[in-house]
C-alpha positions as CSV (number, residue, x, y, z in Angstrom):
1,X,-13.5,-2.5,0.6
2,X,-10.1,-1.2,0.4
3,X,-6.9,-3.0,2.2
4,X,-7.1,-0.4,5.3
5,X,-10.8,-0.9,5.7
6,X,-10.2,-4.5,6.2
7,X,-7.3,-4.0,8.5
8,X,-9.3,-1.9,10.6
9,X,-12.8,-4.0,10.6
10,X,-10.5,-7.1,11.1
11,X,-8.4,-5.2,14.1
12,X,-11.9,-4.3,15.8
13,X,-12.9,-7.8,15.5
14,X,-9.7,-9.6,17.4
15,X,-9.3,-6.7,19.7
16,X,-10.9,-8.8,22.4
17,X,-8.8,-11.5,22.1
18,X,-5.7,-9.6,23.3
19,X,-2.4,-7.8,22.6
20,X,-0.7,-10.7,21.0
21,X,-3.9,-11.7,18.6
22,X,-3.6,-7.8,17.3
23,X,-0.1,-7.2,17.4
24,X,0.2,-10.3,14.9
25,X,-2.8,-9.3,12.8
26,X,-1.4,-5.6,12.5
27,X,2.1,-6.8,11.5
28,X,0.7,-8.7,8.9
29,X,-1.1,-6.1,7.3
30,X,1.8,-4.0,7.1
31,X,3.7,-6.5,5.4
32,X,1.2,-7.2,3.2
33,X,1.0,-3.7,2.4
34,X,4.5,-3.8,1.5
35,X,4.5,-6.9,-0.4
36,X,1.3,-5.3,-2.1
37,X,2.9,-2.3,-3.2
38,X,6.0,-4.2,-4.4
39,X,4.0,-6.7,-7.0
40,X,2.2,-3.6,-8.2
41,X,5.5,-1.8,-9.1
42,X,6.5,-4.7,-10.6
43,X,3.1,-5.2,-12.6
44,X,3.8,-1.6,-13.5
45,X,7.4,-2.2,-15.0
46,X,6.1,-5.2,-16.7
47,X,3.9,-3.2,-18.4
48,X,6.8,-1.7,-20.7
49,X,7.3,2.0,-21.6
50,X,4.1,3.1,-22.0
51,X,5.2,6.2,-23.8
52,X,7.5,9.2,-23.9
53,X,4.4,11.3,-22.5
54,X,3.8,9.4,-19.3
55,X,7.4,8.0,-19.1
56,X,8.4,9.9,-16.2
57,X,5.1,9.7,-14.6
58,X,5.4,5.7,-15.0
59,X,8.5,5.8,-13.4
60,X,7.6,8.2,-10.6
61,X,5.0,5.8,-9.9
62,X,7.1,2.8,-9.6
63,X,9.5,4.7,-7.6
64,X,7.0,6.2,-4.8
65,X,5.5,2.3,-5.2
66,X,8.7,0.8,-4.2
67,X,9.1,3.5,-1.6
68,X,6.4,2.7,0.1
69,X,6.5,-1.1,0.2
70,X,10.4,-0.3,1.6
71,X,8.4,2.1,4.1
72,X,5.7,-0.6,5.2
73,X,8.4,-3.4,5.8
74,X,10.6,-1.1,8.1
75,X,7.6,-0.7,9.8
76,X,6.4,-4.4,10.2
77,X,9.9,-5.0,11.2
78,X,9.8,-2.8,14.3
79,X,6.2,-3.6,15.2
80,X,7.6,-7.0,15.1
81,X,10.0,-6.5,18.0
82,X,7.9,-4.5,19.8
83,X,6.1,-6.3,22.7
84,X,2.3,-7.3,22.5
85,X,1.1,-5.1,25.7
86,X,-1.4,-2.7,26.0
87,X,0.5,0.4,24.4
88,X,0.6,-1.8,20.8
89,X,-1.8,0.1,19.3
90,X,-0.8,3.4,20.0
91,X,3.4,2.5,19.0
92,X,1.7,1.3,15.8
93,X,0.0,4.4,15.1
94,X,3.2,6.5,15.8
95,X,5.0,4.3,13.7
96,X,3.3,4.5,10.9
97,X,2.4,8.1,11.3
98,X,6.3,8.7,11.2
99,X,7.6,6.3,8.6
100,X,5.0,7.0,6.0
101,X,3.3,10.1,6.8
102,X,1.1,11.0,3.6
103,X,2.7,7.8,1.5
104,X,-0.1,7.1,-0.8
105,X,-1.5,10.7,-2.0
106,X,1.6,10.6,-3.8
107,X,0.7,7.2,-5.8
108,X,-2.6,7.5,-6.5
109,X,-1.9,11.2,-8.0
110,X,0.9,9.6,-9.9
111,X,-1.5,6.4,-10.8
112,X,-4.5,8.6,-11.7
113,X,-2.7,10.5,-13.9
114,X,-1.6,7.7,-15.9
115,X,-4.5,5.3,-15.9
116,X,-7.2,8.3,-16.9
117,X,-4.8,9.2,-19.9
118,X,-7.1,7.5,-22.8
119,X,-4.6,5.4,-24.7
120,X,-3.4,4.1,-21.3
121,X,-6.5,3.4,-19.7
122,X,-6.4,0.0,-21.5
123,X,-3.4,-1.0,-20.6
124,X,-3.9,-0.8,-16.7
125,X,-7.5,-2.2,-17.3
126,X,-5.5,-5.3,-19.0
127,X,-3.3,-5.6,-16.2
128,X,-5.4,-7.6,-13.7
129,X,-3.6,-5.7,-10.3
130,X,-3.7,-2.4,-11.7
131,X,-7.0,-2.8,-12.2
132,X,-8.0,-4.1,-9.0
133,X,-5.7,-1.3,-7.5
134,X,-7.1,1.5,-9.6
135,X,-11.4,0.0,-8.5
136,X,-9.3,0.5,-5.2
137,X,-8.2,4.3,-5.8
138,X,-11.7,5.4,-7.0
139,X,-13.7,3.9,-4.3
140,X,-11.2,6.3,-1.9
């Protein structure tokens, strides 16, 4: 199950507890998407250059990575001042929607590209949270 499924099955089951029990669940899923997205594009640098053939592609990746986590964490900070009332849900949606539109086509193009190149493959199956994030990408 990929990271939004389980936001939204976890969302569904604490809507009935109220506003404030989903408010808090849905900020921290978006700052664990950003913290997510972060580590990755660090795992990704820590990998090295992985060759002149994918080198911009590697750092394309790492840049749209970090993008996206600085995305996320805008957002979880201005769901976090938002009040826990029955428009929430709805302010979260826009937000998101409008902060990171389309964010991660752009990544898993970029990771695709790289990780099905044969003599790369290996390295991102060696790399225990590119692996985990590229099971992720192909379950999509």
């Amino acid at each position: 199950m990929g990271v939004s499924a389980a936001a939204s099955r976890e969302l569904r089951g604490i809507a009935g507890a109220g506003p404030a029990a989903a408010k808090d669940a849905v900020v921290r899923w978006v700052s664990l998407a950003s913290t997510t997205h972060r580590k990755i594009a660090t795992d990704i640098q820590g990998l090295g250059a992985l060759g002149s053939d994918v080198q911009s592609l590697q750092d394309r990746l790492v840049r749209e990575l970090n993008t996206d986590a600085d995305g996320f964490g805008r957002v979880a900070a201005r769901l976090a001042a938002l009040p826990a009332d029955g428009a929430f849900l709805e302010r979260y949606e826009q937000s998101v929607a409008v902060e990171m539109g389309n964010a991660g086509e752009q990544v898993t193009a970029l990771f695709e590209q790289i990780a099905t190149t044969p003599k790369y493959a290996e390295a991102f199956r060696a790399n225990e949270v590119c692996s985990n994030w590229q099971g992720l990408a192909r379950a999509k």
